[in-house]
C-alpha positions in Angstrom: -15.6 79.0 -16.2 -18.7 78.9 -14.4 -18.9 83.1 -14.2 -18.7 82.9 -17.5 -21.6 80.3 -18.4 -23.4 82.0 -16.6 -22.9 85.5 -18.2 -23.5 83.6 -22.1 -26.4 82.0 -20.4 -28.2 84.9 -19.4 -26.9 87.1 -21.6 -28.2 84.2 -24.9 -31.6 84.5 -22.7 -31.8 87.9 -22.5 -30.7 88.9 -26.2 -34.4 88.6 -27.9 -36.1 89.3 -24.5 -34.7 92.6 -24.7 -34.9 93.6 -28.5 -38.4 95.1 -26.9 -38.6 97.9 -28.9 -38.8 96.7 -32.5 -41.2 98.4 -34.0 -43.9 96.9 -36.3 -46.5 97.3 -39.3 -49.5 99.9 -39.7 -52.1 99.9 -37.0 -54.6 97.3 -37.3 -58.1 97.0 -34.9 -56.2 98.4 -31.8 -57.6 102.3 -31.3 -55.3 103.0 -28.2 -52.8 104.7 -29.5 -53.4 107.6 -31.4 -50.2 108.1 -34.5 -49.1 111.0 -36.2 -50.2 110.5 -40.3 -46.7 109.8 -41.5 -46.3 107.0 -38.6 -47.7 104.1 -40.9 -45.9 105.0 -44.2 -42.4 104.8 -42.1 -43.3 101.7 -40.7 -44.1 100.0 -44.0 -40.8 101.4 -45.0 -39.0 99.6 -42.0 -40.8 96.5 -42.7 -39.7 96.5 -46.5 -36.7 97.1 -45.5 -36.5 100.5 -47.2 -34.1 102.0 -43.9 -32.8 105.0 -45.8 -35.9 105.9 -46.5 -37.6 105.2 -43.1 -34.7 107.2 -41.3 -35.0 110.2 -43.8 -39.0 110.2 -43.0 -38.4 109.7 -38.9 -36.2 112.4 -39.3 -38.9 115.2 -40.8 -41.5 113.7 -38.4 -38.8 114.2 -35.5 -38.5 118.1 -36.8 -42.5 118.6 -37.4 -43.2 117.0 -33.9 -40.0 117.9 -31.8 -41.7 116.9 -28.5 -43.0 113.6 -29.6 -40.8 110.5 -28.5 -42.1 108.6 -31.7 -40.2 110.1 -34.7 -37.1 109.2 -32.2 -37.7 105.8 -31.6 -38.9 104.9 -35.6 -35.7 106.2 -36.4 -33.9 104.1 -33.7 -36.1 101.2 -35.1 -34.9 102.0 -38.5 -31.0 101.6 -37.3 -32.0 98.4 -35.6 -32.7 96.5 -38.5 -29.8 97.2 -40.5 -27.4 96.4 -36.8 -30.0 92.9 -37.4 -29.4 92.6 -40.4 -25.5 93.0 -40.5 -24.9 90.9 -37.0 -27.0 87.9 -38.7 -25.2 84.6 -39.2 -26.4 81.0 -40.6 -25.8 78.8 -37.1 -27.9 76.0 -36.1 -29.7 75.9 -39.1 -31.1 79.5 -39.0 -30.4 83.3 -39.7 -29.9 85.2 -36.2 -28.8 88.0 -34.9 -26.4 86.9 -31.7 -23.3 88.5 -31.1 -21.2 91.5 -32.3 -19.0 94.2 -30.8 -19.0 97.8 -30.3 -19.3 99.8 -33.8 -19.2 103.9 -34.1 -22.6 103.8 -35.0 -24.1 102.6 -32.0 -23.6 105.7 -30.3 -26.2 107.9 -32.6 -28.6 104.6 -32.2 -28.0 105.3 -28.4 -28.4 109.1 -28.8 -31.8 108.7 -29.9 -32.7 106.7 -27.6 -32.0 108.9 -24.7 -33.6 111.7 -26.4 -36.7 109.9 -27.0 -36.4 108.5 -23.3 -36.2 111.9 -22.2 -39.3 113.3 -24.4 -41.6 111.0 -22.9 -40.5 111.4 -19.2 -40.9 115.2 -19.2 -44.5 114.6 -20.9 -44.6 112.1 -18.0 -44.2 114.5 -15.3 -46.9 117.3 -16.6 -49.2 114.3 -16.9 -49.3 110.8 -16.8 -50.6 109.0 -19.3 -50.6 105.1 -20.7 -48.6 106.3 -23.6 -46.0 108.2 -22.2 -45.3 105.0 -20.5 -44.9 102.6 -23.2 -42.7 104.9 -25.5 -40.4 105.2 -22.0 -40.1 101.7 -21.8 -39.6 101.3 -25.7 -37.0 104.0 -25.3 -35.3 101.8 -22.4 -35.6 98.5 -24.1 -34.2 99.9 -27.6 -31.1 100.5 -25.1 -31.0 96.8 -24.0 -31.4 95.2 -27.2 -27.7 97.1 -28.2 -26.4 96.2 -25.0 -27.8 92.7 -25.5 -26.2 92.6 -28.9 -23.1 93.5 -27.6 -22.7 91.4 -24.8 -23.4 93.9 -22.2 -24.5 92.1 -19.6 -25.4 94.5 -16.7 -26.9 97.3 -18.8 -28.6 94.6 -20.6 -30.5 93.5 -17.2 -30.7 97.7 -16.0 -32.6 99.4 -19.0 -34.4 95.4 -19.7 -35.7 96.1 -16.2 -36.3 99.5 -16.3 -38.6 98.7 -19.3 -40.2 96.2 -17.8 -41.3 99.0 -15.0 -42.7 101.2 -17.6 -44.9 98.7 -19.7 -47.0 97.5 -16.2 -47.5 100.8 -15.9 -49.0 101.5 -18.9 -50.7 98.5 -18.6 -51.8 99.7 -15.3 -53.1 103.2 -16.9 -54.7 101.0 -19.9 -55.1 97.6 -19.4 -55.9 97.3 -23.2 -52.7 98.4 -24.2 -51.7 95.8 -26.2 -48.9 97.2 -27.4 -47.1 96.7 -24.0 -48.0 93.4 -24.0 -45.0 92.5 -26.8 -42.4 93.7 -24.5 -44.0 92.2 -21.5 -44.4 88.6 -23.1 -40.8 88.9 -24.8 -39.9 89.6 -20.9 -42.0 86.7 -19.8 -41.0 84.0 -22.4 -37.3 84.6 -22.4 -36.9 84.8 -18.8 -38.3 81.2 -18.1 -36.0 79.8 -20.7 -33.5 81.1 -18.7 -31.2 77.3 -17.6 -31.7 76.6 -13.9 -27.8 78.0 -12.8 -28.6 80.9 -14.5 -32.2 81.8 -12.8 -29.6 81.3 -9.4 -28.0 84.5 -11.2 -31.0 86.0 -12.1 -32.2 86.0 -8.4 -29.1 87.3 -7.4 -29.5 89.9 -9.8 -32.7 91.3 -8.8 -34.2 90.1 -12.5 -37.9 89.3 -12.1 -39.1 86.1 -13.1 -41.6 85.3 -15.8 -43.5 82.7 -17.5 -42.9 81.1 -21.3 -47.1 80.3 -21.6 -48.0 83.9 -20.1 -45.1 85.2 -22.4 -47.0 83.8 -25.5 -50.3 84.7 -24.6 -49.3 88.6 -23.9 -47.3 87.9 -27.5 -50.2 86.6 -29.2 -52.7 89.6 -28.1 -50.0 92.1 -29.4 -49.9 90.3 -33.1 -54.2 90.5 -32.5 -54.7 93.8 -31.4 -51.7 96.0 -31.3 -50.9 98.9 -33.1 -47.5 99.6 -33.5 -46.7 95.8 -32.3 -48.5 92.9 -34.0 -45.8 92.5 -36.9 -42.7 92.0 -34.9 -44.5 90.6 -32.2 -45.1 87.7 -35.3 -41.3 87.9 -36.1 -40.2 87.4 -32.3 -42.6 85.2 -31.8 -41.9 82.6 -34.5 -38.0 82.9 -33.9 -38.5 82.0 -30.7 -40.7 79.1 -30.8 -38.2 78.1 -33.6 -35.5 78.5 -31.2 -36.4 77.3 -28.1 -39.4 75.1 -28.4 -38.8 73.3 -32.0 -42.3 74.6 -33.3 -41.7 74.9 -36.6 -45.0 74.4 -38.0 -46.4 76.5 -35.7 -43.8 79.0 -36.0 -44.3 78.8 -39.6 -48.1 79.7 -39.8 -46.9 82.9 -37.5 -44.1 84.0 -40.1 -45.8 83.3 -43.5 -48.3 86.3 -43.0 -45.4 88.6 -42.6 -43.0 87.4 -45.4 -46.1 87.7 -47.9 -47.2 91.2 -46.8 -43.7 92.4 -47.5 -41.7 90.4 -49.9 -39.3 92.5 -50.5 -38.1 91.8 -46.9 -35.3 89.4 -47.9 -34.8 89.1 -43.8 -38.4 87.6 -43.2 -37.6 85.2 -46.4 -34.5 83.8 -44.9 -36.8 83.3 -41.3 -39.2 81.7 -43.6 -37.2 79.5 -45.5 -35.6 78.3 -42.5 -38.7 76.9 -41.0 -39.2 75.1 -44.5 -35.6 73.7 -44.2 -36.1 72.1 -40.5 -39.8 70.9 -41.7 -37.8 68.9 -44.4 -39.4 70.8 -47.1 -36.3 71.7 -49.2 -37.9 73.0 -52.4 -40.0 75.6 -50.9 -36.5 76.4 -48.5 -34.9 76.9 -51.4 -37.6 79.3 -53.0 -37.5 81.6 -50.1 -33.3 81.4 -49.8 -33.4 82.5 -53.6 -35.8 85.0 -53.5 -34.1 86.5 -50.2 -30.7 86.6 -53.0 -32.7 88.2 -55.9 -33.7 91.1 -53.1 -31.9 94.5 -53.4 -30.9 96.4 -50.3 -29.6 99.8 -50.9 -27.5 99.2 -48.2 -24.2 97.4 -49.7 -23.0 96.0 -46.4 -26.8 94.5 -45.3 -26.3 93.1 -48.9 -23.3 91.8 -48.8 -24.4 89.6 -45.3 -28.1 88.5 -47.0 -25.8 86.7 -49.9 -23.6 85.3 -47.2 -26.6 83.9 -45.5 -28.6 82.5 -48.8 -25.0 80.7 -49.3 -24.6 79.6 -46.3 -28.3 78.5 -45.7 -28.7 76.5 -49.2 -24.8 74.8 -48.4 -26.8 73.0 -45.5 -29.9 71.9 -47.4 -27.1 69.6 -49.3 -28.7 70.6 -52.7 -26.5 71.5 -55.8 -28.3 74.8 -56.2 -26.9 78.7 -55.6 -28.3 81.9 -56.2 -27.1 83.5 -58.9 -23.9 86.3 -58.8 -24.8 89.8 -58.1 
């Protein structure tokens, strides 16, 4: 019994820390990274939750740009959302993504991952560069997340660690690269929640430690000044602080900018309406689980698990209120 809360402990731990690679919105102040011109218009399409269309455009960026890791991993980023989206459940009074077992998709997910892995190490061996760096440890972390997702402990902590390697490198090419900084503060904020038994495993394990106030400083530059990072870093950020620390006020400032700039994201309206829910504030709860139902998603089964979760999520405000049918 005691192997095994250990494994759900570090594995609970580890399971955001290692989503690293979500991608985010268009860039904002941040001038270190230099993106192809289709690069913003697929992330706005990830964002709105328009995945069809975000994987058909990685897809012709991945053919126009063959060598470049990034049409690889926005596709990757694209796939993530709809594995988020379908693993969600309504437990502990909020819409997460915990647990779920091995599907046939995961292995195209994990195919282009490896490629774009492999892209940006043989860039990285002609020449080094800041940027090489961070879409390696993207690559690697887009691994862990799935692994994470799945319950895969030790390739969890492998490619989580590996990633880790890549990002204070970057960060030691560029130490403006705020970008990095969103995996790096994930790293650092999940690995001190870590319980006290299971930082004894951790050390075992060879997992380096971190800090929860360093991990939200490095995640509060990336929402200032990345440039493919400050929107998820605002999603991660305020799940976590929901999570974990019972900010919901303060988690609530964080997710409001992102459920207004794309409100056709019924995923950031459920997140949102959460936060209302544990603040007491059942009305406007209620306003975000209905607009989340009166969302299309052109995928049926995503669809299918958003309605489940406005049910599920309005059931426990104890109001006599439900979406309407689809």
């Amino acid at each position: 019994m005691g192997i095994t809360f250990l494994s759900a402990s570090l594995r609970r731990a580890q399971i955001a820390c290692l989503y690293l690679l979500t991608l985010a919105c268009t860039p904002c102040r941040a001038t270190q990274l230099t993106l192809p011109a289709e690069a913003p218009a697929i992330l706005e399409k990830i964002y709105s939750l328009d995945l069809e269309e975000a994987q058909e455009a990685a897809k012709k960026l991945q053919k126009e740009r063959p060598d470049d890791p990034l049409g690889f991993l926005l596709e990757s980023d694209a796939l993530w959302w709809r594995f988020w989206c379908t693993a969600a459940e309504f437990r502990y009074g909020m819409s997460d993504a915990r647990r779920r077992p091995k599907l046939r998709g995961d292995q195209y997910y994990l195919e282009l991952v490896t490629t774009a892995s492999s892209l940006a190490s043989a860039q990285l061996k002609q020449r080094e560069s800041a940027e090489m760096q961070l879409y390696a440890g993207m690559a690697d972390a887009a691994a862990a997340r799935l692994y994470s997702l799945r319950g895969e402990n030790r390739n969890t902590a492998r490619f989580g660690v590996r990633a880790r390697e890549h990002f204070l490198r970057a960060k030691a090419l560029d130490l403006s690269l705020a970008d990095a900084d969103f995996g790096l503060g994930l790293y650092n904020y999940y690995v001190d929640t870590l319980s006290a038994i299971a930082k004894i495993l951790r050390f075992f394990m060879g997992i380096p430690g971190g800090s929860k106030q360093e991990g939200i400083r490095l995640l509060e530059h990336a929402i200032e000044d990345g440039v493919l990072t400050p929107c998820v870093a605002r999603f991660y950020l305020a799940m976590n602080l929901h999570r974990y620390d019972q900010q919901y006020e303060r988690a609530l400032t964080i997710i409001s900018p992102l459920a207004e700039k794309y409100p056709s994201n019924p995923l950031f309206q459920l997140v949102r309406g959460d936060l209302y829910a544990k603040l007491g504030r059942k009305p406007q709860a209620l306003q975000c689980y209905s607009a989340a139902a009166d969302l299309s998603v052109r995928d049926s089964e995503c669809q299918a698990r958003i309605r489940q979760l406005v049910r599920a999520s309005i059931a426990a405000l104890g109001l006599q209120q439900e979406p309407a049918a689809p």
